[in-house]
C-alpha positions in Angstrom: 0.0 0.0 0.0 1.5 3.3 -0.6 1.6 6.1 1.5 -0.6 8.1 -0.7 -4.0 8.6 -0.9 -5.1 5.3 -2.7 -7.2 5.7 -6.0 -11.0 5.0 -4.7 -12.9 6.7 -7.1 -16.6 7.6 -5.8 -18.0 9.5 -9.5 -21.1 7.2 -9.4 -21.9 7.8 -5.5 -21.6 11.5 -5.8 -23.8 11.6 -8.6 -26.1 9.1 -6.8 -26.1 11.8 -3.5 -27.4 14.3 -5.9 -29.5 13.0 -7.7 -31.3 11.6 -4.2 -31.0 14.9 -2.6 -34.0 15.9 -5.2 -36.6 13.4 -3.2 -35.0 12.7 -0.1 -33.9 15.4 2.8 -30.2 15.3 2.7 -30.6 12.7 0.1 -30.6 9.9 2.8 -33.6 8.3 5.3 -31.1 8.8 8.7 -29.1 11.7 9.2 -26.1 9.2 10.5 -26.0 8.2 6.6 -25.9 11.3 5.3 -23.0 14.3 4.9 -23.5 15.3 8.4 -21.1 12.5 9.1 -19.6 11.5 5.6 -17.6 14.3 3.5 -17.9 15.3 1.1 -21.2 13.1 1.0 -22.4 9.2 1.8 -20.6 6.2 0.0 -23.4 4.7 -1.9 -23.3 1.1 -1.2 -24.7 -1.4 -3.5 -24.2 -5.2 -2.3 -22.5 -7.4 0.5 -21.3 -10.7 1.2 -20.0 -12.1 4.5 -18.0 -9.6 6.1 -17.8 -7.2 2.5 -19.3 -4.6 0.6 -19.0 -3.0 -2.7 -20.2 0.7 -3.5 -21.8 1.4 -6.6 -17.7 2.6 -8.2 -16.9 -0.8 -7.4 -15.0 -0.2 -4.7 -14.5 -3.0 -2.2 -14.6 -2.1 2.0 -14.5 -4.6 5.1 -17.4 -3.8 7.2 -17.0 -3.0 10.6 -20.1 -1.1 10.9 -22.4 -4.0 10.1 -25.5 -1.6 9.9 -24.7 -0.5 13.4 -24.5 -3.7 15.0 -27.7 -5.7 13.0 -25.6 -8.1 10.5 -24.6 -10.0 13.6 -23.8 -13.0 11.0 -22.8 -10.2 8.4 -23.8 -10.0 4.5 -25.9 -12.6 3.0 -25.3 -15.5 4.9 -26.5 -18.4 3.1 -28.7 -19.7 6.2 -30.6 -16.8 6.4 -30.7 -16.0 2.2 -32.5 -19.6 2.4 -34.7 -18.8 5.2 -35.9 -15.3 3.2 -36.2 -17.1 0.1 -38.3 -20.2 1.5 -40.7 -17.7 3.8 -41.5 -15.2 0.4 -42.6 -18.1 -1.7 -45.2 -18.6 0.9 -46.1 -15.1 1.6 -44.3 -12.4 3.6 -47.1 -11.0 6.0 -50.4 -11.4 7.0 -50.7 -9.5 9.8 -52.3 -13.1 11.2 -51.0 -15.3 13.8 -48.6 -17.9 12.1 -46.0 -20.2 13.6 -43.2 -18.4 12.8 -44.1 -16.0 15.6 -44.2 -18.9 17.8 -41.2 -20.4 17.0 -39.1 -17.3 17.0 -40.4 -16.5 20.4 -39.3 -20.1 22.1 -35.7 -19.8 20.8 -35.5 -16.1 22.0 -37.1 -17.3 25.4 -34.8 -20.2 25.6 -31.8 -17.7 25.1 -32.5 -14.4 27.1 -32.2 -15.3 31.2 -34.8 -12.9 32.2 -37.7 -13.3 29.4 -40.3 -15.6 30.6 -42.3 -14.1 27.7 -40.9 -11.7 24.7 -43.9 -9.0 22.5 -42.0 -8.2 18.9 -42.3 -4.6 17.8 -40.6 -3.4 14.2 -37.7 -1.2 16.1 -35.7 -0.4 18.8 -37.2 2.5 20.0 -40.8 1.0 19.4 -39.6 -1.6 22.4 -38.1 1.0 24.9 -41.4 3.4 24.0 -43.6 0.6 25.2 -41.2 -0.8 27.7 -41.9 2.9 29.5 -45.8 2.5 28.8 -45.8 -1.3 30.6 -43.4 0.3 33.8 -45.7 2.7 34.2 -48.6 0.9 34.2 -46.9 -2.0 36.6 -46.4 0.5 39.3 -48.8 3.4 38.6 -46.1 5.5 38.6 -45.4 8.2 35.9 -41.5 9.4 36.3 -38.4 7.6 35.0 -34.7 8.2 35.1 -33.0 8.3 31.9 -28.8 8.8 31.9 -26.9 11.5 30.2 -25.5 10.6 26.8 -27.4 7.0 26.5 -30.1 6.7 23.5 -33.2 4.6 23.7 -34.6 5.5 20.5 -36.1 8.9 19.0 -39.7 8.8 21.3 -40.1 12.1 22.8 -39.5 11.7 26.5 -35.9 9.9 26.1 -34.4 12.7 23.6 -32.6 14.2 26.5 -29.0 14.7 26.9 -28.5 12.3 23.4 -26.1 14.2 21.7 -22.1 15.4 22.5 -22.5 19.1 23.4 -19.4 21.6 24.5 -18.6 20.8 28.5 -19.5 24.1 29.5 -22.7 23.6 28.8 -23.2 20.2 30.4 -24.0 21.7 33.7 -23.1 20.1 37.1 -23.8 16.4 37.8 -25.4 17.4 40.8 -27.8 19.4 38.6 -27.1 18.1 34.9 -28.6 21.0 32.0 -31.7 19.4 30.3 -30.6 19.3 26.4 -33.5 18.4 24.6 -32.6 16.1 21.0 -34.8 17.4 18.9 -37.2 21.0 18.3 -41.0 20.2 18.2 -41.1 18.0 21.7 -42.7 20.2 24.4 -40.9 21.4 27.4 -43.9 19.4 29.4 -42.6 16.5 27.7 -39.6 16.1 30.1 -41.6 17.1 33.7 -41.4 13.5 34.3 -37.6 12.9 33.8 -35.0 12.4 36.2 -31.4 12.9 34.8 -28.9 11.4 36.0 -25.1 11.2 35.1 -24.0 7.8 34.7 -21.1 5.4 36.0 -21.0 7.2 39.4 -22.5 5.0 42.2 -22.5 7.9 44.8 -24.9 10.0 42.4 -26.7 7.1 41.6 -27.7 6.4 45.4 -28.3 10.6 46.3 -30.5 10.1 43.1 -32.1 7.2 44.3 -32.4 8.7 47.6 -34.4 11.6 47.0 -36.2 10.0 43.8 -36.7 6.8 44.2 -40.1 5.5 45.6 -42.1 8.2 42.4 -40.1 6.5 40.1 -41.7 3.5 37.5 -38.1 3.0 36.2 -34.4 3.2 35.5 -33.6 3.0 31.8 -30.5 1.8 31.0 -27.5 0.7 28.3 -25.4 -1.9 29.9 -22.6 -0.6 28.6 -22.7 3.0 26.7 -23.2 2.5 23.0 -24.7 5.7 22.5 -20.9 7.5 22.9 -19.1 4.8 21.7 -18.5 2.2 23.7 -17.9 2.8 27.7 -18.0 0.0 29.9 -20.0 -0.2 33.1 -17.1 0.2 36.4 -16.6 -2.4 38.2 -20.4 -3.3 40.4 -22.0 -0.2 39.0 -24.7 -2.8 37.2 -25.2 -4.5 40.0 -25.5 -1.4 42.4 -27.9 0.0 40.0 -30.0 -3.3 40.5 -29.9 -3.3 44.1 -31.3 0.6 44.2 -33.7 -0.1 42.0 -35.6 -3.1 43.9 -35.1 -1.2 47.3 -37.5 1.2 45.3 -40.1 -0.6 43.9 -38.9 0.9 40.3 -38.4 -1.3 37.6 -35.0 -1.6 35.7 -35.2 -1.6 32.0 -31.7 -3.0 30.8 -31.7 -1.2 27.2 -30.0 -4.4 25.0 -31.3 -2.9 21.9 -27.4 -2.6 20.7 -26.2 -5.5 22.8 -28.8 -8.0 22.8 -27.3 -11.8 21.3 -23.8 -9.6 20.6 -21.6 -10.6 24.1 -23.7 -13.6 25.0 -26.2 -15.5 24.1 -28.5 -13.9 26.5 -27.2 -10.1 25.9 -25.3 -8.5 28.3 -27.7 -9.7 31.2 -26.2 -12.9 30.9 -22.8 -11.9 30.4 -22.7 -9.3 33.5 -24.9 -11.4 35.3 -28.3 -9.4 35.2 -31.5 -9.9 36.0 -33.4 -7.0 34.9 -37.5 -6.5 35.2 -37.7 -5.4 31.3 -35.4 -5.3 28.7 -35.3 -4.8 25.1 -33.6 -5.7 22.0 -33.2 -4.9 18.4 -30.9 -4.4 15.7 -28.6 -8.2 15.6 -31.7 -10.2 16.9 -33.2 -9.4 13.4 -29.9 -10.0 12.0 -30.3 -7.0 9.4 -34.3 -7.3 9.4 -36.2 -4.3 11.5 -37.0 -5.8 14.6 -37.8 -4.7 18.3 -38.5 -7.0 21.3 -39.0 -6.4 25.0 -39.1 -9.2 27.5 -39.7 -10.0 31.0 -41.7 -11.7 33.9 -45.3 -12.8 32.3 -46.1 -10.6 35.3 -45.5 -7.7 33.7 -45.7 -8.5 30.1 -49.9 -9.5 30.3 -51.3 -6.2 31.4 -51.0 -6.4 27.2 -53.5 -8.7 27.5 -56.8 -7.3 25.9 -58.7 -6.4 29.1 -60.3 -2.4 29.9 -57.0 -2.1 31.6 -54.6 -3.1 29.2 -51.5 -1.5 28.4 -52.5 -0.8 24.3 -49.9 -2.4 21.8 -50.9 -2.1 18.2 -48.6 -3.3 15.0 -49.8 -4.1 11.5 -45.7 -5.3 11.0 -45.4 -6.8 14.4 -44.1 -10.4 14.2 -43.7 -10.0 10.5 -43.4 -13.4 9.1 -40.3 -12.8 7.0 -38.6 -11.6 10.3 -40.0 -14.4 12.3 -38.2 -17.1 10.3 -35.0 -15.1 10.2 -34.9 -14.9 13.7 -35.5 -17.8 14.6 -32.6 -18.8 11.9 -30.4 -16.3 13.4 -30.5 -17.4 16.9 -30.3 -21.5 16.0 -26.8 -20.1 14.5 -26.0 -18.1 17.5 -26.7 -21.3 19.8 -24.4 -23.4 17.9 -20.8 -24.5 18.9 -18.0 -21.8 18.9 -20.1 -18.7 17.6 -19.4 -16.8 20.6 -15.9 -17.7 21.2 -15.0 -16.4 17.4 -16.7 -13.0 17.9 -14.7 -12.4 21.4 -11.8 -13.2 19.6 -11.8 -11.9 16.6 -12.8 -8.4 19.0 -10.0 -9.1 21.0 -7.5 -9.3 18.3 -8.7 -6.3 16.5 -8.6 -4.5 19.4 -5.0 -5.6 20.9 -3.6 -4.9 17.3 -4.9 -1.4 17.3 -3.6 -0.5 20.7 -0.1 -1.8 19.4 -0.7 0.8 16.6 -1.6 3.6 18.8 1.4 2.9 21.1 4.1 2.4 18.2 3.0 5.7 15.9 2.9 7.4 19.6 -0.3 8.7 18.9 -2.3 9.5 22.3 -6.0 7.1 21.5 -7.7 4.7 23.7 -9.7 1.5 22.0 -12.0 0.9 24.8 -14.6 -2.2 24.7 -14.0 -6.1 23.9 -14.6 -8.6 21.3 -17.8 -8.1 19.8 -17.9 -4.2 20.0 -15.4 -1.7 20.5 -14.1 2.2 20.0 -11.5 4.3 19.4 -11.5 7.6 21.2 -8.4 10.2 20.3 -7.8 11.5 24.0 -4.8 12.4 26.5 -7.3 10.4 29.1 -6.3 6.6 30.0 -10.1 6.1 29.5 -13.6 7.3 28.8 -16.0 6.4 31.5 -19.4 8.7 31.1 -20.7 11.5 28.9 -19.1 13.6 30.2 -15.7 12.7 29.9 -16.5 11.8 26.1 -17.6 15.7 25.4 -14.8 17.2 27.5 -11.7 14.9 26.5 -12.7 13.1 23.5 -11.5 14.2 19.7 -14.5 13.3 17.4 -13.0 15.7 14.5 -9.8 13.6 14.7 -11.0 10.6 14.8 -13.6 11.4 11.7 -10.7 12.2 10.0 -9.0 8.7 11.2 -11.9 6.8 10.1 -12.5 8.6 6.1 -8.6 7.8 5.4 -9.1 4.1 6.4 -12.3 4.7 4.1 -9.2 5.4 1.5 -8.2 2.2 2.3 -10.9 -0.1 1.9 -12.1 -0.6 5.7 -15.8 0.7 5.8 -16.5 2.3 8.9 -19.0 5.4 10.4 -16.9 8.5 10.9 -18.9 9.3 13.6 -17.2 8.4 17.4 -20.4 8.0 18.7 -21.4 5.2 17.4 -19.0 1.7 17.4 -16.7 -1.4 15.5 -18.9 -4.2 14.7 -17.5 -7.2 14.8 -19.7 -10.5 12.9 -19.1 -14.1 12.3 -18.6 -13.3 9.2 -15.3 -11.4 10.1 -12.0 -13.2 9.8 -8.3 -13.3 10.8 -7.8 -12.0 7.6 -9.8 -9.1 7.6 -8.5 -7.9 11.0 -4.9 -8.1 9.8 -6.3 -5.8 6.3 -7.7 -3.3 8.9 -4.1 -3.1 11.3 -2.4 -2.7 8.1 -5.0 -0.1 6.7 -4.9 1.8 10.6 -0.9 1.7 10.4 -1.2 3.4 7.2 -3.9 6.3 8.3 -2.0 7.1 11.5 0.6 8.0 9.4 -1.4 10.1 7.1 -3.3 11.9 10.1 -2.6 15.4 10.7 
């Protein structure tokens, strides 16, 4: 590889972004797609295959954004091509009851620890939106407490605090300023919001303290996805647990971006969690749109149709074609050595990048493990909340990090909120192509 900028030529996906900027706002459906995070505009991909993609210049990439974490198995696996195939020549929906839902909903039982029953929605935020509605319900109580920098989805009364904004105007965690997401959400909206910062125990009990017992629930990410990746310290999951049952407020363990990715089970399993709700998305459809939340049947049957139900409508819920890929998906993830590859594969990707960092003496972390990980351009030895990520963190940096390994064939989100995907599909191979393609860029970055 030379030292130069390599010859990737994107003509046809410029013309592409103009030509869709004509019918489509920003010429994309999701502003993380669009030139708000790629310059001078969006690669325009056109297929996949295992752990690859091709952009419509015929450029070739490795994929370690894997749709932000939903091709768990990674392009076109062959298993679940089949599965899609079989399922369409029958009929994709009927917005009926059909076995599929059935049989997806056993294997996702059988997997997740805590899910005595599971209700499918169509996205993520659809299962934290009625996750909320169900804790509320439970214990006729209307506040929740929602962390700084975690997302749960674009519903109105979790668009707090989403976003990276300039540490000054963060506030104090004692008394955190309330950034609302998005214009158009009413300032009523967040009256029943508790913010908290996150990854700090001694907040988390004052919090608790004086919050507690009017509280339906604690919504959280097991580990931080929303900026990144940032572990949980050492007991903070299981502290937050402990508070949370003293109260009578329900936990909500957020798995949307880490459900089936660390265990089989999510990160419940893998930190040993037992949480009253959770929900998942994104690699439980395994690239198909999917939301799920789970728990005690306790819980989960004021759905039942009664005067006092807790009202879940979906013409798409437990879509058929999504029904037979999940339950696809998750036969794969329960076989022999699926787990052990992705930690690995992680692991390696992650050790070899450190190595980088440390030889080319540039000052970066590459915080997480095997399935999931990020690189964060800082003096700091690591990130461990929001606020650390908007005081010490280098997102220009590392957006300019991420388009020269887009030079270089390794497709990736220039955007340091968001995280390294690693699939099943990945391989040896492909980790070695992205430390030679990092060497290269830290080389090349200014």
């Amino acid at each position: 590889m030379s030292e130069s900028t390599p010859n990737r030529p994107r003509t046809r996906s410029q013309q592409w972004f103009e030509r869709a900027q004509k019918s489509l706002i920003e010429g994309v459906n999701s502003p993380s797609r669009g030139a708000a995070v790629y310059s001078p505009g969006p690669i325009f991909l056109e297929r996949g295959h295992g752990s690859q993609v091709w952009d419509v210049d015929g450029n070739e990439y490795i994929d370690f954004m894997m749709s932000f974490g939903a091709l768990i198995h990674g392009h076109a696996h062959p298993k679940l091509v089949s599965a899609v195939s079989q399922a369409m020549s029958d009929g994709s929906h009927f917005a009926a009851a059909t076995p599929a839902e059935a049989e997806a909903s056993e294997r996702f039982c059988r997997m997740v620890p805590s899910a005595e029953v599971v209700r499918f929605a169509n996205t993520g935020s659809e299962a934290t939106m009625l996750a909320l509605r169900l804790a509320r319900a439970h214990t006729g109580r209307n506040k929740f407490l929602k962390f700084e920098g975690h997302y749960h989805g674009w519903y109105d009364p979790y668009l707090l605090n989403s976003h990276g904004h300039p540490a000054a105007e963060l506030g104090t965690p004692e008394n955190p300023a309330r950034i609302p997401d998005s214009k158009g959400i009413p300032s009523s909206t967040f009256e029943d919001v508790v913010l908290a910062p996150w990854n700090d125990v001694r907040s988390l009990e004052r919090i608790m303290r004086d919050h507690g017992d009017q509280l339906a629930a604690v919504i959280t990410e097991p580990i931080m996805a929303n900026m990144g990746c940032i572990l949980p310290r050492e007991g903070y999951l299981q502290r937050l647990r402990e508070l949370t049952r003293d109260h009578g407020t329900l936990l909500i363990l957020d798995e949307v971006v880490t459900g089936f990715r660390y265990a089989p089970g999510g990160c419940q399993e893998y930190y040993g969690i037992t949480p009253d709700l959770s929900t998942f998305g994104k690699a439980l459809g395994a690239g198909f749109p999917v939301g799920a939340v789970a728990g005690p049947r306790a819980i989960l049957d004021r759905i039942r149709w009664s005067a006092d139900m807790v009202l879940h409508y979906g013409t798409f819920n437990g879509h058929r074609l999504t029904m037979k890929v999940i339950a696809e998906n998750l036969d794969l993830l329960s076989g022999k050595g699926a787990y052990s590859k992705l930690h690995a594969t992680g692991d390696a990707a992650v050790a070899g990048l450190r190595d980088i960092f440390r030889k080319q003496g540039i000052k970066a972390v590459v915080q997480g493990f095997g399935p999931m990980f990020q690189i964060y351009f800082t003096e700091r030895d690591a990130i461990h909340d929001y606020r650390d990520y908007c005081t010490y963190v280098d997102a220009q940096r590392y957006s300019r990090f991420v388009h020269l390994l887009l030079d270089r064939g390794i497709y990736m989100t220039p955007s340091n909120g968001l995280h390294w995907i690693i699939s099943t599909a990945h391989t040896e191979a492909d980790v070695e192509t992205l430390l030679a393609a990092a060497d290269e860029a830290c080389r090349n970055l200014s």
